[in-house]
N, C-alpha and C positions, 0 to 999 in steps of 0.2 A: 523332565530332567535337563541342565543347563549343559549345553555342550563341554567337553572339558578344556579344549584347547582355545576356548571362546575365552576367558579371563584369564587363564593362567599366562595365556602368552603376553595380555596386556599388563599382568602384576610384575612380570621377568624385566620390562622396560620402563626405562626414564621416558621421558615426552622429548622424546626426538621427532624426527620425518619419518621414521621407520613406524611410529608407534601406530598410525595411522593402519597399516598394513597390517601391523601385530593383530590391529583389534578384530582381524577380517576372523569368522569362525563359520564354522561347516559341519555338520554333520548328514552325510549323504546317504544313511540309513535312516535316516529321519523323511526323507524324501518321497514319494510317491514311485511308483517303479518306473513311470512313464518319463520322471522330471529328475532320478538320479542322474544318469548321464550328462544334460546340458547344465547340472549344478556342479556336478564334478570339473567340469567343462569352463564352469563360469569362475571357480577358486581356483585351478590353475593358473585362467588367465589373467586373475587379479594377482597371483603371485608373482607373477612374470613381469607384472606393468600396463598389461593392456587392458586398461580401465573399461575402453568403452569395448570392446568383445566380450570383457565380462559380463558388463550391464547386460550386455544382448543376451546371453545364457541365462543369465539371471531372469529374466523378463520371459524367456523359454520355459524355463523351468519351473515360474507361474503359471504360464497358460497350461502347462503337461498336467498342473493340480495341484503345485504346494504352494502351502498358503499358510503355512508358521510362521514364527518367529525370527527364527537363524536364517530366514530367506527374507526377509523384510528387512533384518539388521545387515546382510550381506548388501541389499540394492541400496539400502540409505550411506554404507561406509563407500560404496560405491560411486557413488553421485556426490559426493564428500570430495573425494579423490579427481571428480572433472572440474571441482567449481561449482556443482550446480548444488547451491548451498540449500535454496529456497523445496527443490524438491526433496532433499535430503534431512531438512528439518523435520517434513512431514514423516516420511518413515521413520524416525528416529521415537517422533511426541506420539505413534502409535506405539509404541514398546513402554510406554510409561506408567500405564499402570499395571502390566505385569512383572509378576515379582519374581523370576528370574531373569529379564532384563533389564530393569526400568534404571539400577544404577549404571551400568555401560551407555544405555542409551543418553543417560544425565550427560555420563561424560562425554561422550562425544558433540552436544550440544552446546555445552562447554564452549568446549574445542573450536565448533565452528561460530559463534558468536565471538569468541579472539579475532578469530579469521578475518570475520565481517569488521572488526569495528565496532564490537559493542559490550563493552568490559562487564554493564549494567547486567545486561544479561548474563553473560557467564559466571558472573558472582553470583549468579542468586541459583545457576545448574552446580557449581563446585559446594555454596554453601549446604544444600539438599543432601551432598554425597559424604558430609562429613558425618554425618552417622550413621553412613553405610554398615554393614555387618561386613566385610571385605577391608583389615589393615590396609593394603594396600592402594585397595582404591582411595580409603581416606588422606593416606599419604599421598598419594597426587592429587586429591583437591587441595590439600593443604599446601603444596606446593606452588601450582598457579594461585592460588591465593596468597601466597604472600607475594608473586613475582606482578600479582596484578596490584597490589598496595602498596607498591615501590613504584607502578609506574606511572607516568604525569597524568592527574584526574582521574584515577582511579580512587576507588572505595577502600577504607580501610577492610581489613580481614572480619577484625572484630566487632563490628559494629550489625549488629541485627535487626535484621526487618529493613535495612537502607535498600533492598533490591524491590522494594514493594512499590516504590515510587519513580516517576520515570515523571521526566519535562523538556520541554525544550522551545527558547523563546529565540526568534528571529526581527531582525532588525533590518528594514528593507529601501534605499534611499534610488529614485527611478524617473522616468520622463514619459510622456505620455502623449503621443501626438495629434490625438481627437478625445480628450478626456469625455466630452460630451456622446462620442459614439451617436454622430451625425452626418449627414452627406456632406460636404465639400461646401457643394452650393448654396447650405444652407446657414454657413458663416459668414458672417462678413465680412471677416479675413482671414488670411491664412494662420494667422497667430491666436483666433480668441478661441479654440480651443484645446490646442496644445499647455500644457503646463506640468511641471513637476511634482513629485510628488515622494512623503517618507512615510513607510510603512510598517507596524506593531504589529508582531502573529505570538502567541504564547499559546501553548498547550499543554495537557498535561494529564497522566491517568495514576490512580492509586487503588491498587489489589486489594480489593478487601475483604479476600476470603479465598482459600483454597489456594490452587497453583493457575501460570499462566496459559496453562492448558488446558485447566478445569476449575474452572474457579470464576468469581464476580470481581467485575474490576468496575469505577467510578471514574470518567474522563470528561474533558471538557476543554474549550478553547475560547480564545479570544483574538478578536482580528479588528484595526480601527486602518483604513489610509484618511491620508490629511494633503492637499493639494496645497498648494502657495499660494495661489490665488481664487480659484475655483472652489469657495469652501461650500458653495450648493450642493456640491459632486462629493462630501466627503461621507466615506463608507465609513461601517462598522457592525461588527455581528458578535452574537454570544452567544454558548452551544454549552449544555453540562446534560450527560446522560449518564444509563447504566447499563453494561452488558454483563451476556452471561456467556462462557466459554466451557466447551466442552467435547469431547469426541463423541463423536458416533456413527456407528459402520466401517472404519477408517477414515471420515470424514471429521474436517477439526467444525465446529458449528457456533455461530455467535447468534445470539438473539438478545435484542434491548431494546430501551427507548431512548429518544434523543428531544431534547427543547429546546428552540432555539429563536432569538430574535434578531431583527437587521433594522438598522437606521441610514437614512440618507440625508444629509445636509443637517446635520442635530435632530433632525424630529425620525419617531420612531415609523417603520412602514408595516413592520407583519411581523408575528408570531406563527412559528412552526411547531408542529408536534408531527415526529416522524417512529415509526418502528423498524429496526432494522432487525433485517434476518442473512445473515453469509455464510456460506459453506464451500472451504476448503479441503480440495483434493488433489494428490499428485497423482503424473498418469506420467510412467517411461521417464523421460528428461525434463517434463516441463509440470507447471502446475495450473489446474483450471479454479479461480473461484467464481462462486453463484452469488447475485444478490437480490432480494425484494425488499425495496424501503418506500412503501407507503407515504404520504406526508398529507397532513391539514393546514391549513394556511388562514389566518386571520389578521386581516388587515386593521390600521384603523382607521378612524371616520372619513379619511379622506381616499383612503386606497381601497374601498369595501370592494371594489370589483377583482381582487384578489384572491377573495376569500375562496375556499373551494379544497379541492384534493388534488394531488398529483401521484399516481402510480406511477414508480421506477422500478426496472427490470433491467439486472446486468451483467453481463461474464465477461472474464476477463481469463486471458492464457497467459502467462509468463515459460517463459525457456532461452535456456540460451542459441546463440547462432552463430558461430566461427566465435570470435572473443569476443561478440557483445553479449547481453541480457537486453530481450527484446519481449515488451508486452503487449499481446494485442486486447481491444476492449470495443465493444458491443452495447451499446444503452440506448431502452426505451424509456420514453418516458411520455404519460397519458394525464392530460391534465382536463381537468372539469372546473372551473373556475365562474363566477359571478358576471366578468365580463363589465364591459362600460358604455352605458349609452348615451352620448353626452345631450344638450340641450337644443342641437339644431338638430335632431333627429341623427344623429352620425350614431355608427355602430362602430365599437375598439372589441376585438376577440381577445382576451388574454388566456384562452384553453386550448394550446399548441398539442398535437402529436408530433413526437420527435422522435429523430433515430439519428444518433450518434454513432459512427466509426473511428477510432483509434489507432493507435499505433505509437508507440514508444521505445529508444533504446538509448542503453548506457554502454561507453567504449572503456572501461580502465583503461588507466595507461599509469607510468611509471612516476615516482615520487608523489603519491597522492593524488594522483590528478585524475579526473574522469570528466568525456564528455558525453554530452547528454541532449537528443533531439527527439521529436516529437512531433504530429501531427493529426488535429480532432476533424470529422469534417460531417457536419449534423445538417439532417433535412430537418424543415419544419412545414406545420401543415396545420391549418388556423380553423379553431370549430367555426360555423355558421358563416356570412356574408360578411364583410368590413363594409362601411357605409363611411366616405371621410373624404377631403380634400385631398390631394396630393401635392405632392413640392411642386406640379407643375401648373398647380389653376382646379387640375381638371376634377371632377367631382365621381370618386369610380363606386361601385357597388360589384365587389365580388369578396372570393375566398383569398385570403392570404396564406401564400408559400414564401418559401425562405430556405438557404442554403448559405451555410456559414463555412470557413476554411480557416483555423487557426494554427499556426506552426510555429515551432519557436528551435534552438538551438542557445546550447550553454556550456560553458565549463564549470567542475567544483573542484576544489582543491581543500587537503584535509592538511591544517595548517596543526592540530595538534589532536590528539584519540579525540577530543568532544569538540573541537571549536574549525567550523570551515568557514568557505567563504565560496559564492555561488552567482557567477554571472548567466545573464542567460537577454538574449534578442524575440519576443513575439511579432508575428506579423498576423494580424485579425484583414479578413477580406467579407462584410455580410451582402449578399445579393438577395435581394426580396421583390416580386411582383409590383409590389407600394411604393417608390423610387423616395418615399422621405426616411423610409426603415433602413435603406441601405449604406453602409460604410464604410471606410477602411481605416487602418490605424495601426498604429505600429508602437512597441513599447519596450526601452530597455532598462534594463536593473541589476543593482548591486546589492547581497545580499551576504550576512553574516548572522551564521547560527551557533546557538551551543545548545549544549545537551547537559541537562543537572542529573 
């Protein structure tokens, strides 16, 4: 049975600030006897304001043993209410396929995709609720819907099935001060490996069945850099897979496959074939995801020592902390690879154990603007003996390590709902055992995105 004060308060209101609060519902005889009190406990304080003493009752009042509905939609409008959008999605896309909440839960998805920034979304949560059984509710999809088809870059109301497609291409013009990603010493001047450089990213994913919560979607990308003068050094890679999205347990779960190619200087180097498997979970304020992404690796004729597998392993937390949103991230990654043994008996290992550390945060700030720093810092650790000259003469036979530091700092600014613009300063520091592996280099860039 759907609580009563759970819709009706949200039908009595227009989409004000308040509505937000309206949509808080409660039924405290639905609770476990152990978990009524700090639920009573928890809709007080959400009435009152105090979001996060609520959350804390809320979060009580699970552990006491309720594990419904109206307490799931309570902690998700709750975490709504601090900002904390990312864990509030999840509680929300668990309410969706139950059919006493799945149209509130729409709307408030809605709701917080406006929030965020992303009309795309929220058109395609208002479009689902217009054939609600609930007047009312349809009348407020139809209202953000036409207030979002008024506004700049927005979707018409009427046009259907335009939420099924999502793109967005980036345009990226940048400087690069060891494009070679070499030691110092081993240029000949200070200038032959510095160069500029503009850079193409387009990507894009189309739904092709079911919803974004549950459902197969088709993605895919494309990325080319083009240096000025260094056209030996010029990238480029192409990526089209398939995933499948779905919940389970309260976990959101994505399983596909991914294909992908990369070229260096025009000729091609390797074909990947990857599986991805990710699982999405909210925990209290923040959200942890899980990944295993497999990959095969097929080089050609000239790169065969490529060829091989690589197992990735990797989690990652998102939460927020005073007013940033700060990610932490964790990756392994195990390669098995072919290896190179070149003609004077020299051994090259190309099958690294790595272990990546992370860390990421975003500052909002006022008028669009957000900044944004970051910092990776990966051991590595080389299968079998390296057999090779080094930059200094000398002729070594061991194991190759390595330890990389890369950091960067950025602003973005959202110049209108789909179109920014994204500066941002890296600094790369690599230190390795083999003194010809080692490097530093430094890279800044200017970047402008839109979003179709």
């Amino acid at each position: 049975m759907r609580p009563a004060c759970c819709v009706l308060e949200v039908l009595k209101m227009e989409l004000t600030p308040k509505l937000l609060a309206g949509l808080l519902c409660w039924v405290v005889a639905a609770a476990p006897a152990g978990a009524q009190e700090p639920f009573a406990d928890g809709t007080a304080a959400f009435k009152g304001g105090d979001y996060e003493r609520a959350l804390a009752h809320f979060e009580q009042a699970r552990q006491g043993g309720q594990q419904g509905p109206s307490l799931t939609y309570n902690v998700g409008v709750t975490l709504f209410k601090l900002g904390r959008y990312q864990a509030a999605q999840v509680q929300f896309q668990q309410l969706l396929d139950d059919p006493e909440w799945s149209d509130v839960a729409r709307l408030q998805l809605g709701l917080m995709a406006e929030k965020q920034g992303r009309p795309v979304s929220a058109v395609g949560y208002y479009r689902e609720l217009t054939d609600s059984e609930s007047p009312k509710l349809r009348r407020l999809a139809l209202m953000r819907l036409s207030a979002l088809a008024g506004a700049p870059g927005a979707e018409p109301a009427g046009e259907q099935d335009q939420d099924r497609g999502l793109a967005l291409l980036s345009l990226t013009s940048g400087y690069d001060s060891n494009a070679y990603s070499l030691q110092n010493e081993l240029l000949t001047d200070d200038s032959v490996g510095e160069d500029t450089y503009t850079e193409l990213f387009a990507w894009g994913q189309y739904r092709l069945q079911g919803t974004a919560e549950d459902g197969w979607r088709l993605h895919g990308f494309a990325f080319g850099r083009r240096y000025s003068d260094l056209e030996s050094l010029n990238l480029s890679s192409f990526n089209v897979g398939v995933s499948r999205h779905m919940p389970w347990q309260g976990w959101l779960v994505e399983l596909g496959g991914v294909a992908e190619t990369a070229s260096l200087g025009g000729e091609r180097v390797t074909s990947e074939w990857r599986f991805v498997g990710r699982a999405q979970q909210a925990f209290d304020a923040g959200v942890l995801t899980l990944a295993y992404q497999p990959s095969y690796f097929n080089g050609t004729e000239a790169y065969r020592y490529l060829d091989g597998w690589r197992q990735r392993f990797e989690a990652r937390w998102a939460a927020p902390l005073a007013t940033m949103d700060v990610d932490v991230l964790y990756r392994l990654d195990l390669d098995d690879r072919e290896d190179l043994i070149a003609g004077d008996d020299g051994f090259y290992s190309y099958s690294p154990r790595r272990q990546t550390f992370g860390v990421e945060a975003e500052l909002p700030l006022s008028w669009g603007w957000t900044l944004h720093a970051g910092s990776h810092y990966r051991l590595s650790h080389y299968r079998g003996y390296n057999r090779l000259q080094d930059s200094d003469g000398e002729f070594k036979h061991q194991a190759r390590d390595g330890n990389r530091l890369r950091s960067w700092i950025g602003a973005e600014v959202q110049l209108m709902p789909r179109l920014q613009l994204d500066a941002r300063v890296i600094r790369t520091d690599n230190d390795e055992n083999f003194d010809i592996y080692g490097y530093d280099k430094t890279e800044a860039s200017l970047s402008v995105r839109y979003v179709f």
